[in-house]
Structures are given as C-alpha cells and as structure tokens.
N, C-alpha and C positions, 0 to 999 in steps of 0.2 A: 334470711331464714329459709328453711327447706320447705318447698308447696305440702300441701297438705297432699298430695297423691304421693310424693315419694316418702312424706314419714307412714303412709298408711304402706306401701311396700316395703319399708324397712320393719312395720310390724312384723307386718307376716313372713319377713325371710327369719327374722328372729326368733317368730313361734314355732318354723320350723326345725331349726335350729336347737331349739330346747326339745323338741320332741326326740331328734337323733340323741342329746346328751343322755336324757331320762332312758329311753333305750341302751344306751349304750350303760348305764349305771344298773340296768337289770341284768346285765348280761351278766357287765364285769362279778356280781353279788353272787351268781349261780355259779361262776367258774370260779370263785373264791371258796366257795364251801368242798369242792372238788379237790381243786388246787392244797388247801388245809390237812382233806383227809390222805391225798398222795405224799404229803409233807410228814404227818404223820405215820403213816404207815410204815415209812422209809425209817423212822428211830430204833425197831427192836432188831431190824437188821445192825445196823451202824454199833448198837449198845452189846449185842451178839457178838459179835467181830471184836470190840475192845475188850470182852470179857474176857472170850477165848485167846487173845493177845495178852493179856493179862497176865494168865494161868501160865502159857509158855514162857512167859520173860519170866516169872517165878521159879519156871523149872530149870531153865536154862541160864542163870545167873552170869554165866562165863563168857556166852553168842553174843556177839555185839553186831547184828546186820548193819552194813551199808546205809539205808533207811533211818539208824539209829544216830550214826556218826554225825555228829556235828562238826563241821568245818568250816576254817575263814571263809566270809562271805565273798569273793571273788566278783564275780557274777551271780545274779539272781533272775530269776522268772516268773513274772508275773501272771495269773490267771485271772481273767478280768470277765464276770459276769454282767450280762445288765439285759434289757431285753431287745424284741427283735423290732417292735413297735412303739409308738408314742403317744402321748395322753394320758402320760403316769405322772404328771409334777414338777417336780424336782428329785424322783426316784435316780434314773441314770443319774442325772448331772451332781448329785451327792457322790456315788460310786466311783463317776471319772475323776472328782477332785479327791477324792481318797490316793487311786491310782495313781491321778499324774501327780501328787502330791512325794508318794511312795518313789516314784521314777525320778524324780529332779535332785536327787541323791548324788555322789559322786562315784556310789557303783554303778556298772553297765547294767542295764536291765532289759529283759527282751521280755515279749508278753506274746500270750496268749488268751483271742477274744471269744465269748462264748456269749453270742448275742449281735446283732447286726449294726445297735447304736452305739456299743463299744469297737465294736471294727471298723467302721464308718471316721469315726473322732480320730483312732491309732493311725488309720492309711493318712485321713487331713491332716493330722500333725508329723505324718513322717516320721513311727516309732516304731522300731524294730519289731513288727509282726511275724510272727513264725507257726501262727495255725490258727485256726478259727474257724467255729460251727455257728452256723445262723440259721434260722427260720427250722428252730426247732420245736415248734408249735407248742400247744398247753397242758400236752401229756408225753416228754421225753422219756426215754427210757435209757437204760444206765449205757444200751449198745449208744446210742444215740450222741451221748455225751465222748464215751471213751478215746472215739481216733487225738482229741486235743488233746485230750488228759495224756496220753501216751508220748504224743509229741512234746510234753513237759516234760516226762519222766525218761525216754531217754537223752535229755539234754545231761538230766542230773546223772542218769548211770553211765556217759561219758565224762562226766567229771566236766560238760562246757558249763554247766551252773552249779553252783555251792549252794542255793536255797530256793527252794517252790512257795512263793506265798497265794492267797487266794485274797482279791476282794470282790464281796457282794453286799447287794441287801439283807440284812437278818429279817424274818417275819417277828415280830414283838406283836403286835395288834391290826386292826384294820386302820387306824390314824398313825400307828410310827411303826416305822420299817427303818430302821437303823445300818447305814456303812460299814461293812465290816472288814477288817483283815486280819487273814487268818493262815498260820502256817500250815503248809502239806509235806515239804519233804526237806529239811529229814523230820521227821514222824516223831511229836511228843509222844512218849506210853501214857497209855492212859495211869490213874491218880493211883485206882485201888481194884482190884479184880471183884466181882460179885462174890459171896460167897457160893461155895461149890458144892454143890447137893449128894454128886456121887463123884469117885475116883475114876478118869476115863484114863485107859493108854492109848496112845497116841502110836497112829503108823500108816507112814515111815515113821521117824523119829522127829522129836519133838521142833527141832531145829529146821528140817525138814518143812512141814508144817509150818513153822513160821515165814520158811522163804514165800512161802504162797500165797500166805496170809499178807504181808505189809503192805504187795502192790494191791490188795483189793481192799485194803484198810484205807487208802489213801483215794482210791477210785470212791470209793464210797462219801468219803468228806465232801470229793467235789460233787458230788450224783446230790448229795444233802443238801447242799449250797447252792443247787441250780433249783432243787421245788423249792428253796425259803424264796428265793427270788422270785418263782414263780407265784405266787404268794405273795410277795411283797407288790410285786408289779397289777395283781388284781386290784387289790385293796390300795394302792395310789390310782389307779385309774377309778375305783368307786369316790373315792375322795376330790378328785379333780372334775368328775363328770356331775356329781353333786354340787360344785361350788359354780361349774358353770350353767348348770340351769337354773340357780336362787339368781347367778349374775345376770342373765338373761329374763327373768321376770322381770328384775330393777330396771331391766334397759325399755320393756315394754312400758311398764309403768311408766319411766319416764317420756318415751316416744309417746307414749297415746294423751299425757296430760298437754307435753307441748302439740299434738296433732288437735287437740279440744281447743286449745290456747289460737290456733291458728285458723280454725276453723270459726271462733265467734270473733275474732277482728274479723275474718272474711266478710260472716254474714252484718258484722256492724257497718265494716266501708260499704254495702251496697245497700243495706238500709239510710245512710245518711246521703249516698247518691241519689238514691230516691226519691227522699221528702227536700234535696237540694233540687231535684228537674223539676218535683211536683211546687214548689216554692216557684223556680223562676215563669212554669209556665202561668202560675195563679197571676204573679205582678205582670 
C-alpha cells in the first residue's frame, strides 16, 4: 500500500488537475457561444447563394454547368475536417472512421485535411494527401479555408477526380455533434428557390452569373462545415473537461478515504507499540 505522504501528493497533483479541466471547461463555454454565433451567421449567406442559384437554374433550364454534371465516379476526393487540438472525446476519431471507412472502397481516393489531427492520422497511415490547412485557429475566415478548397476543385476541373465529398462534425447540440458526409462537387441544386419578391435582370447574362456563382456555392458549404466543426469541437471539449473533473473528484474521494484508512492503522501500529514497550518495561 502507498505511504500516506504519496497518497497525500497524489491528492494535490489531482486537485490540481481538476482545476486546469474546470478552467479549461469555462473557456471551451465562452468560445462555444462565439463559435455558435459565427456558425450562424454564415447560414443567410449559404441560403442567399442557393436562392440566387435557384432562380438561375429556373431561368436557364437548357445550361448544364460542369459542377452540375454527374459522372462515373472514377476517382474521388475527400475533404476531411476535424480539429487542430485535442480534448474533444471521441469528436475526431468519429470523423476519421467516417473517412477511412469512405476510403477503404475500391475507388482511389486522395484527400484533403483541414485540421492537424486529420493530417497527422492521413501522413501515419500513408494516404494519399494532396493539401492541408492546419492551425487555423477559432475564428477562420473563408481566405483562410480556400487555398485546400481550391486544391480540391482543380483536381475535379481536370477531370483527375469525378466526385468531392466532405466529412465533418455537424453541430446538433452541446452533447451530439454527429459525422457527417456530405457531397460538394458536383453540386446538388438546391430543392426549391425562395420565393422572389421582385423581378431582377441579371448582367452579364444569366449563365454568366452562374459560372461565378457555383465555385463560391461550393466554397461556402466547405467555409459552413469548418464553424459546425468548429462548434462541434467546443462543445466535445466542454463535454470531456466536464466528465474529467466529476472523474477527478471520485479519485480524490477515493485517494483521501484510503490516505484516512492508512493514516489510523498508522496511528493504531504505534499506539499498540506503545502500551507493548510500556507492558514489557512494567513486567
């Protein structure tokens, strides 16, 4: 059994210990409400974008963009979010078995990582890496994201890949953040256009207009998919720094009952020392 002087410093490395989670579970809380309103914010852009895509494919029933075309899947490309840090859970390691789940296919598939514990895993396993942004902190911005995104999209506008998928974390709540895969190119149209308030013309020409439109249609889904991440990555770190400070109470609890435990046999072996000296000296 462990002296009573090292369960009493296993206390205190543990209290401190729980101090850094507790800390680190206010922070993650603060950068979650943030992280939430960047998440949102990002929607009337993305829902702007499909509306006005929309409208165009309505007028242009004929234009069939590249973007549109569906083709045999050949090759495909994977975009693989996940974060740059750890003390999220089981967040990444849902997202890599999504991916490498996607990849064990008997299409080729080359990826692209957007995040350091996905890049990290892709170089270990020896999978065809071909770009990747890391340590892009808590507040990316769409420049920030683009150069991978780009590196996807002329794979596809050479025709070396026939489909862009995306996986990440969805933000659903602060307890589930769900795996997601999700196509980017070629480019489902959206369902149903908004309706249209007033009649715009469009110029150039409507066609026009949409060649410009689909790459930033599809840069957007990814820009969407890196805050839910980001976001999702908050809220498993408030979720994991929480369970490890209740765990950390338990362990005190336990350490200090067994340091009680060890300390009154202490003092019992030298009280029966005792009245055994003061015994033999009386006979």
């Amino acid at each position: 059994m462990a002296s009573l002087r090292d369960l009493r410093r296993r206390i205190r490395s543990v209290a401190n210990t729980q101090k850094i989670t507790k800390a680190m579970e206010l922070v993650s809380a603060s950068k979650l409400r943030r992280a939430q309103e960047r998440m949102e914010s990002a929607r009337p852009y993305a829902e702007e974008l499909a509306g006005i895509m929309s409208e165009l494919m309505r007028r242009t029933p004929e234009y069939r963009h590249p973007y549109l075309a569906v083709r045999p899947v050949q090759h495909r490309c994977l975009i693989l979010v996940t974060s740059d840090r750890g003390l999220v859970g089981a967040l990444n390691a849902n997202s890599l078995r999504l991916a490498l789940q996607e990849m064990s296919g008997e299409t080729p598939t080359a990826v692209v990582t957007i995040g350091r514990r996905g890049r990290d895993v892709m170089r270990r396993l020896r999978k065809p890496l071909i770009a990747d942004i890391s340590n892009y902190g808590d507040r990316p911005t769409l420049a920030d994201i683009l150069p991978a995104v780009r590196v996807a999209r002329q794979q596809f506008d050479e025709g070396l890949v026939d489909q862009i998928d995306l996986v990440y974390a969805r933000f659903v709540s602060v307890s589930r953040h769900d795996p997601v895969l999700q196509r980017v190119l070629p480019l489902e149209p959206p369902a149903a256009a908004p309706a249209v308030r007033s009649l715009f013309e469009y110029e150039p020409e409507a066609r026009d207009v949409l060649d410009a439109l689909l790459p930033r249609y599809a840069e957007a889904q990814v820009y969407r998919a890196v805050l839910e991440n980001i976001a999702s990555e908050q809220a498993a770190r408030i979720v994991a720094m929480h369970s490890a400070s209740e765990n950390a109470t338990d362990l005190i609890e336990s350490l200090t009952l067994t340091a009680n435990k060890v300390r009154q046999t202490t003092i019992t072996t030298e009280l029966m020392e005792v009245v055994s000296g003061a015994g033999a000296l009386a006979g």
